[in-house]
C-alpha positions in Angstrom: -7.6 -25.9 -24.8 -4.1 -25.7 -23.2 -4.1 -21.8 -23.4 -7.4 -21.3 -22.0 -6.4 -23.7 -19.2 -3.1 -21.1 -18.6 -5.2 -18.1 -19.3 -7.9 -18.7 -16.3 -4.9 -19.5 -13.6 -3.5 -16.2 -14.8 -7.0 -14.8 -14.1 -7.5 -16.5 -11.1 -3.5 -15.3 -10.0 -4.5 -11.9 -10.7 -8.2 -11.6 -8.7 -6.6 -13.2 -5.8 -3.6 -10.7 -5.6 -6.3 -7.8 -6.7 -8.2 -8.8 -3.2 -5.5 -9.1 -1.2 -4.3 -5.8 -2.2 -7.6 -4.5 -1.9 -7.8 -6.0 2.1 -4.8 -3.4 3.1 -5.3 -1.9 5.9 -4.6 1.3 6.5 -5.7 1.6 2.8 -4.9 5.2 1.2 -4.7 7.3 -1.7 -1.5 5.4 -2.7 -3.3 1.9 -2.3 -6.3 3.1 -4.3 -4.5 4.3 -7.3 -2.2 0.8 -7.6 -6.1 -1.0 -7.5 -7.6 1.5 -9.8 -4.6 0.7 -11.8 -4.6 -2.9 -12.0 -8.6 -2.8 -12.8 -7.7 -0.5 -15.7 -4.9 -3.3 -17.2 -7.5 -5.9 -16.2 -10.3 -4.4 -18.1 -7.3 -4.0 -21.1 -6.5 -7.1 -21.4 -9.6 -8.4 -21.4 -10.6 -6.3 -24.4 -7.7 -7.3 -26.0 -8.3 -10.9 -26.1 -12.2 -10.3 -26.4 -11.6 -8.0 -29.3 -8.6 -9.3 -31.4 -7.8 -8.0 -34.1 -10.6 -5.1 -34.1 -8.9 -3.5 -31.1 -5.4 -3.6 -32.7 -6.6 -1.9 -35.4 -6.9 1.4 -33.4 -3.7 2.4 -33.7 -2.7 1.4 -30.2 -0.3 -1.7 -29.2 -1.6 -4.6 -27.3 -0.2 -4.6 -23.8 2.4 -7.1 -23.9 3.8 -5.4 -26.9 4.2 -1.9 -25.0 5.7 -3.5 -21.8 7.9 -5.8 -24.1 9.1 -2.7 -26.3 9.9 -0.6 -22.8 11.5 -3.8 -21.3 13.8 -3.5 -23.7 14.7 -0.1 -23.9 12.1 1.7 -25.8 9.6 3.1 -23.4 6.3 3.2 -23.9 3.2 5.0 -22.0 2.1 1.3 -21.2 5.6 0.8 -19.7 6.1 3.7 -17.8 3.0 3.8 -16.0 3.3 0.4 -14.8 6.8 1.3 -13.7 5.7 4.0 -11.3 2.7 2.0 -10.3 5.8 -0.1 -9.2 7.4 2.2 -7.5 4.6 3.3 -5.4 4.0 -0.1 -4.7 7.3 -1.0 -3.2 8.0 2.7 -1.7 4.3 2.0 0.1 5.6 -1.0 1.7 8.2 1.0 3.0 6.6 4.3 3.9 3.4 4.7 3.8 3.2 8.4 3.4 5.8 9.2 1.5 4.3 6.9 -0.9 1.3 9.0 -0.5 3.2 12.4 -1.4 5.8 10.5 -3.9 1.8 10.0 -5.7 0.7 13.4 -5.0 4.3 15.1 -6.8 3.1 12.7 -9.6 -0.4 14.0 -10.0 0.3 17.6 -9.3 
């Protein structure tokens, strides 16, 4: 009962920073990719702990297990991404636009 208790605050954490970076304003390309982002982990993580075992069995590690393993020193694709979806995060609170092209570089 505890974890479920701890699991919905995370939830409720997580769609309350989701909407307030969703309310940005101007919002851009930069802005849509961090929410497109974080609705991608969110969808994740819910099929993780929805799943179980059944989605471990894929082949692919859980979340926590790829940012853990690049947290310490062995990236991962899990890892990395959220890394950069950092980056353009802080470097858009900064600068806008260069934010925009520092996404662009990464796409292109």
């Amino acid at each position: 009962m505890r974890h479920q208790k701890i699991a919905n605050q995370a939830v409720a954490q997580f769609q309350q920073a989701f909407d307030s970076v969703a309310g940005f304003q101007p919002r851009g390309s930069a802005i849509d990719t961090v929410l497109e982002f974080l609705h991608t982990i969110a969808q994740r993580v819910e099929s993780e702990t929805t799943e179980g075992a059944t989605f471990q069995d894929g082949g692919v590690p859980n979340l926590a297990t790829a940012v853990n393993q690049g947290a310490i020193g062995h990236p991962t694709e899990d890892y990395q991404q959220l890394e950069g979806m950092m980056a353009i995060s802080l470097q858009w609170d900064l600068d806008p636009n260069r934010a925009a092209r520092l996404l662009a570089e990464a796409d292109g």
